[in-house]
MITIDREN-462337 format. One line per 10 residues: for each residue x, y, z of C-alpha. Coordinates in Angstrom, 2 decimals, decimal comma, m for minus. Layout:
X/Y/Z; ... $
***
This chain:
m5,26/m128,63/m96,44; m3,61/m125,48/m94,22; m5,09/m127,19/m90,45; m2,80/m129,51/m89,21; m3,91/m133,79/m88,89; m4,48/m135,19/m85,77; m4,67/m138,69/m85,32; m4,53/m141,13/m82,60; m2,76/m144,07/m83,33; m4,06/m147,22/m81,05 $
m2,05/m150,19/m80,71; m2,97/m153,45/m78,61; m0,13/m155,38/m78,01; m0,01/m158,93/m75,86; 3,92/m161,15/m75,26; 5,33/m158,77/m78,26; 7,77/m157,54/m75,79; 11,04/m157,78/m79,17; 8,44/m156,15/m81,85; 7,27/m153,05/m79,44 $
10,03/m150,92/m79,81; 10,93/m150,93/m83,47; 6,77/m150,68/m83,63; 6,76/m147,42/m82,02; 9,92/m145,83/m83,99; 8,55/m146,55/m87,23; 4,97/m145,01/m85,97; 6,95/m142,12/m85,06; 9,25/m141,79/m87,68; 6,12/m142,29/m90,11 $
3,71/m139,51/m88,37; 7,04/m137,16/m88,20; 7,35/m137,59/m91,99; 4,06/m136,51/m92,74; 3,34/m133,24/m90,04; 1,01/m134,94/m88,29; 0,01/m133,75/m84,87; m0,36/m137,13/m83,13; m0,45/m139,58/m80,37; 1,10/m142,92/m79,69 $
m1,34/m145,27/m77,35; 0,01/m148,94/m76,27; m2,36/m151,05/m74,59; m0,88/m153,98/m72,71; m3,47/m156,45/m72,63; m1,55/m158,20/m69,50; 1,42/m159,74/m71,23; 3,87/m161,92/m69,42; 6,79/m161,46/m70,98; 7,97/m158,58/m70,03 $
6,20/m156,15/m72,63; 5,07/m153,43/m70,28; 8,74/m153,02/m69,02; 9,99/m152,49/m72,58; 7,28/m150,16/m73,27; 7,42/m147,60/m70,34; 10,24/m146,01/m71,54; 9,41/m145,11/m74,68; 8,76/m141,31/m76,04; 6,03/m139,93/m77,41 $
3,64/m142,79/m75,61; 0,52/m143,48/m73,80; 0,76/m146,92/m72,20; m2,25/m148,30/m70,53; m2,15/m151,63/m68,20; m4,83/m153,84/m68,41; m4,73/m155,87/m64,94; m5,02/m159,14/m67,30; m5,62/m160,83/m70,54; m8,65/m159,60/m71,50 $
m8,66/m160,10/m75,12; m7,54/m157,93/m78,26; m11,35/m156,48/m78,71; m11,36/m155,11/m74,90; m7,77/m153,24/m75,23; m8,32/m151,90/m78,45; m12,22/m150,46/m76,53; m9,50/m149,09/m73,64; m7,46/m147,84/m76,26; m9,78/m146,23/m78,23 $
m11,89/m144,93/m75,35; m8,34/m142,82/m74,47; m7,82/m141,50/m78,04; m8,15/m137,34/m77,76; m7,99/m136,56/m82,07; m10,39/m136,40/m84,20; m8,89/m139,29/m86,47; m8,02/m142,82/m84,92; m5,82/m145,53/m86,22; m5,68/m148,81/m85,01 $
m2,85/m151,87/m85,67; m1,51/m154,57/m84,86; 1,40/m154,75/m82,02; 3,24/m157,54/m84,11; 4,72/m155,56/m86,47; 3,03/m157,16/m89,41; 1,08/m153,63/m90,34; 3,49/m151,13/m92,10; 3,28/m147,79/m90,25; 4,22/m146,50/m93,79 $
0,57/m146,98/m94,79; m0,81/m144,55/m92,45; m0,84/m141,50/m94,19; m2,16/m143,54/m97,58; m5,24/m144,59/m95,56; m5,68/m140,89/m93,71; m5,42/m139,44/m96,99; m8,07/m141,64/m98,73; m10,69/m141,21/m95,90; m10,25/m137,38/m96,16 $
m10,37/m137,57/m100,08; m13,47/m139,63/m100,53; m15,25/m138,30/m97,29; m15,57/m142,16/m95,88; m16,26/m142,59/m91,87; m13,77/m145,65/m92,30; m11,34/m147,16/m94,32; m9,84/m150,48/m93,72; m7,04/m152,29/m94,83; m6,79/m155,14/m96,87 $
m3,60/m157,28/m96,60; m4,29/m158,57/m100,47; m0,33/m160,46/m100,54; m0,70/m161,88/m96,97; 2,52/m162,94/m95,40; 1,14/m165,28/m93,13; 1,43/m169,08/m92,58; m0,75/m171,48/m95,30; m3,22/m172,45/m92,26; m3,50/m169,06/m91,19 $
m4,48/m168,04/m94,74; m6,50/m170,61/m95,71; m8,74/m170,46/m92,25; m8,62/m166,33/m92,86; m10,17/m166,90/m96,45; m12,77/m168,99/m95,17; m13,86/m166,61/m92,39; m13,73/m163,82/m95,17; m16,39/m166,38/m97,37; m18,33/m166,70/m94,29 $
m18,82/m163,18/m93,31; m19,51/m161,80/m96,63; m22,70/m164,52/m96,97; m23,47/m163,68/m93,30; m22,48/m160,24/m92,30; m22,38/m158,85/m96,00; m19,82/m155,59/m94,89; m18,76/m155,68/m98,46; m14,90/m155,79/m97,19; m12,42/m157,91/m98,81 $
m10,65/m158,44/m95,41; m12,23/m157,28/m91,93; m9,77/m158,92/m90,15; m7,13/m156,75/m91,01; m6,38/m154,04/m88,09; m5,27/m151,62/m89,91; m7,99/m148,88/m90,24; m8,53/m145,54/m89,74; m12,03/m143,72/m88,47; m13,31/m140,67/m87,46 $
m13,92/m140,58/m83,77; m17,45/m140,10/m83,85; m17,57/m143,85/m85,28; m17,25/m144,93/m81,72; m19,54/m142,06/m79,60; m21,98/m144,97/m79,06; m19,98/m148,08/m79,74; m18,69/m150,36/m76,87; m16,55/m153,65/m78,26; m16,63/m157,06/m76,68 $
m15,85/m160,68/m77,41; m13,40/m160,56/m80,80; m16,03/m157,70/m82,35; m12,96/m155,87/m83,67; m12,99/m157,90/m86,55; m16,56/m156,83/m87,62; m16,07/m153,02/m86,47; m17,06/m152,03/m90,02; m19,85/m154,15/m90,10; m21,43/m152,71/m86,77 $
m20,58/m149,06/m88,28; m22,32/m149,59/m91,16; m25,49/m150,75/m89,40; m25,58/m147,41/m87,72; m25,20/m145,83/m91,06; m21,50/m144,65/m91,11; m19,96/m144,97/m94,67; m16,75/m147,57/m94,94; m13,99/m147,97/m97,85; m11,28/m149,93/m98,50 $
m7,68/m149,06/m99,53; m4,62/m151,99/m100,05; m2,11/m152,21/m97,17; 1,34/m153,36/m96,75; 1,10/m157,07/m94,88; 4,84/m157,91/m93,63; 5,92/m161,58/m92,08; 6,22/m161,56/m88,47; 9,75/m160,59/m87,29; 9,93/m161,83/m83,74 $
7,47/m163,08/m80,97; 4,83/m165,80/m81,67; 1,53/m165,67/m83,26; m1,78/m165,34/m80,75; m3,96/m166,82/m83,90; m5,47/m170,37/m83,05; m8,52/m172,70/m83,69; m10,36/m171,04/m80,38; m9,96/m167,47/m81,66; m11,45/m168,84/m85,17 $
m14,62/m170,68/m83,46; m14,91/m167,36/m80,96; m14,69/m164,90/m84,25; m17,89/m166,94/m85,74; m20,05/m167,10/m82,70; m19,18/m163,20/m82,61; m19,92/m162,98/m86,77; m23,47/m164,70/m86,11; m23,94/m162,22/m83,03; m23,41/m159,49/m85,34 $
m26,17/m160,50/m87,97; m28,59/m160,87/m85,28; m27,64/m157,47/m83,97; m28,27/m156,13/m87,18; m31,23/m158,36/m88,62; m33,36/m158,61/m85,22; m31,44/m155,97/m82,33; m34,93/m153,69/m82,58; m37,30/m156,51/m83,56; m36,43/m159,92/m81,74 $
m40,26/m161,35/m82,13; m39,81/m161,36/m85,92; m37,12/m163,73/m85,64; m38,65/m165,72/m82,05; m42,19/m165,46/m83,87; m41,43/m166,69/m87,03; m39,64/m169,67/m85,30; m43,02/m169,86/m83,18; m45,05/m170,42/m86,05; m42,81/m172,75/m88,03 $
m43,10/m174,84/m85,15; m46,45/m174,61/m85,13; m46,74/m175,34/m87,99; m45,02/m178,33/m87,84; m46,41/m179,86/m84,43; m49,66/m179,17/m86,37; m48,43/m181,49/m89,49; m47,22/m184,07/m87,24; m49,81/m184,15/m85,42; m52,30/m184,55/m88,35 $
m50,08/m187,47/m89,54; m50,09/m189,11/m86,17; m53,45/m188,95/m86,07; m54,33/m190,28/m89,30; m51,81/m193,49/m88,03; m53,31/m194,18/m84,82; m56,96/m193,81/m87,01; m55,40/m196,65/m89,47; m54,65/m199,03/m86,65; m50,90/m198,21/m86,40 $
m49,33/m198,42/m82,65; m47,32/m195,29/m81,52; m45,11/m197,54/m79,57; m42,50/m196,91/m81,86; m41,50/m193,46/m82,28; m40,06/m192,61/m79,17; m37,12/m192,53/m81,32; m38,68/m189,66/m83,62; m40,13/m187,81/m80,27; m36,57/m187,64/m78,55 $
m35,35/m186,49/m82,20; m37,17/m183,29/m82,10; m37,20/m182,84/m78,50; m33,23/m182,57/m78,97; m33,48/m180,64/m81,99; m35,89/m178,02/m79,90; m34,07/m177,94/m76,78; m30,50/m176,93/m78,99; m32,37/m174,56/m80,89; m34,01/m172,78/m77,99 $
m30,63/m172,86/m75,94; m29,31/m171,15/m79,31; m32,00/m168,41/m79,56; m31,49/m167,85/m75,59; m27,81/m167,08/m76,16; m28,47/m164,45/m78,64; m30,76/m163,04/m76,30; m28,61/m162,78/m73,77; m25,83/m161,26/m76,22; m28,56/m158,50/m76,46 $
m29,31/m158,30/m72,87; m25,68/m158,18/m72,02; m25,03/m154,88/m74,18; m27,91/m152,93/m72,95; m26,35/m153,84/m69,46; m22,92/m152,63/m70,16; m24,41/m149,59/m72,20; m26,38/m148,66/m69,44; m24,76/m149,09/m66,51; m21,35/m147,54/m68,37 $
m19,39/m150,41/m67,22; m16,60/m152,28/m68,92; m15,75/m155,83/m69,47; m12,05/m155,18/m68,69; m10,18/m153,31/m66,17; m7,14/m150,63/m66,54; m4,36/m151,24/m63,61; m2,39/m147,83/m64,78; m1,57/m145,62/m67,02; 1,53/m143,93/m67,78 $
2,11/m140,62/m70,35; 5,48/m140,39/m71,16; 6,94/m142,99/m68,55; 5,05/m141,17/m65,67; 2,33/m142,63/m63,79; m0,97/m141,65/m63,54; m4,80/m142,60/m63,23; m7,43/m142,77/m65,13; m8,67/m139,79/m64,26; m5,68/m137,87/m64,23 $
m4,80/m138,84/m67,50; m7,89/m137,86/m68,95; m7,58/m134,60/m67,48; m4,16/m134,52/m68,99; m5,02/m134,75/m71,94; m7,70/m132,14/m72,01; m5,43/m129,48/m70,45; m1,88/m129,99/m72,62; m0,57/m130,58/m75,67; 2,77/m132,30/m74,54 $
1,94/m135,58/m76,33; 1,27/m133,66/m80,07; 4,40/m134,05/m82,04 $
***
């Protein structure tokens, strides 16, 4: 095609302060090799380590500062929210996504006309309990969530921009991005990727991010089973109950009828009054999950905050920045 690509590449990166700089050459070097007009965008998602230092001096970059940890899901939001081209990449800042894949996956959404295509590490390089707790996930989510992608959880995709014109991330929703597209109706593929073993730095992967990724994967059914119509699910619990207390009752009565004492089942009552309390408490948190979007969509607020940006090594605001951006071409390569 005769118009030049643009793309925004969006990388969080957290205590990867040895991978960052080889990262962002082989980004460059890979966009340089094939014309792209494009932009670099680090988000430090308050490492300790001394990541932000060895980023600020790197060229072509946007770096933003988060003012803390906040989570990989909130700086790739910041990161994405400050993508200016029409296409946008996201990866991983440990160095375990091949840049080299970028223009396979650009090429492929343009081809086929898809609003996303995702990576799938098929030869993982990663540790055997990594893997194995990956695979399950990947069972899960396909019974649950039913994206009809081999691995979510890989960061390397690319979309079109307009994917995210109504789409704020929380929690660890990056993994189910495609999932949440495809509920709005956007059209997602799938392409093989490069997966390399981690060269320096240590892995952020653990047991809590694997619990936190399932609450998030059940979140994500309700939002697309019940997000418009919450009394089909709440009302259809109703009336099992119902249902229920009326059976029990009918069987109680037809015991205390035959002479039977009802002494003994406080056992069986504090049963089911546990079993209703957890299951209420459970309904009531996806609830809230629902309530808690609306609020953030509505009042456009964030569930992170940026300390500063910096274009090139110099500082500026928000603001600034976006105005930046808007007025010059001096980050297009």
């Amino acid at each position: 095609m005769d118009e030049l690509i643009k793309i925004s590449i969006v990388v969080p990166v957290y205590n990867e302060r040895e991978n960052v700089a080889n990262l962002h050459r082989e980004i460059n070097q890979a966009c340089e090799d094939a014309s792209y007009v494009y932009e670099i965008i680090f988000v430090d998602d308050g490492s300790t380590d001394g990541t932000f230092e060895a980023c600020k001096h790197l060229h072509p970059l946007k770096l933003i500062r988060l003012r803390r940890n906040f989570g990989q899901t909130a700086a790739m939001d910041a990161g994405i929210k400050a993508a200016q081209y029409p296409l946008i990449i996201t990866m991983d800042g440990d160095g375990q996504n091949d840049p080299v894949d970028i223009p396979r996956l650009v090429d492929y959404l343009i081809e086929e006309d898809w609003d996303v295509v995702s990576g799938w590490r098929k030869n993982r390089k990663d540790t055997f309990f990594k893997r194995f707790t990956s695979r399950g996930a990947n069972l899960l989510r396909s019974i649950i969530v039913k994206d009809d992608i081999h691995d979510s959880g890989c960061s390397l995709k690319v979309y079109k921009k307009e994917c995210f014109d109504h789409l704020t991330l929380y929690g660890e929703m990056h993994r189910f991005i495609p999932a949440l597209l495809r509920i709005k109706g956007f059209t997602v593929g799938e392409l093989v990727v490069n997966h390399r073993p981690r060269a320096a730095g240590k892995t952020k992967y653990n047991w809590k991010r694997t619990v936190k990724g399932f609450i998030d994967m059940v979140s994500v059914w309700f939002w697309h089973k019940y997000s418009v119509r919450p009394l089909h699910l709440l009302g259809g619990i109703g009336i099992l109950m119902l249902m229920l207390g009326g059976a029990s009752g009918i069987w109680t009565t037809i015991n205390f009828i035959s002479g039977q004492s009802l002494t003994d089942d406080f056992q069986a009552f504090l049963t089911l009054a546990f079993l209703m309390a957890g299951l209420f408490l459970f309904v009531c948190g996806l609830m809230s999950d629902v309530l808690s979007k609306i609020y953030y969509g509505s009042q456009m607020d964030r569930s992170y905050s940026i300390k500063e940006v910096r274009i090139n090594g110099e500082l500026f605001n928000e603001i600034e920045a976006d105005n930046f951006d808007k007025s010059t071409n001096t980050l297009a390569k």
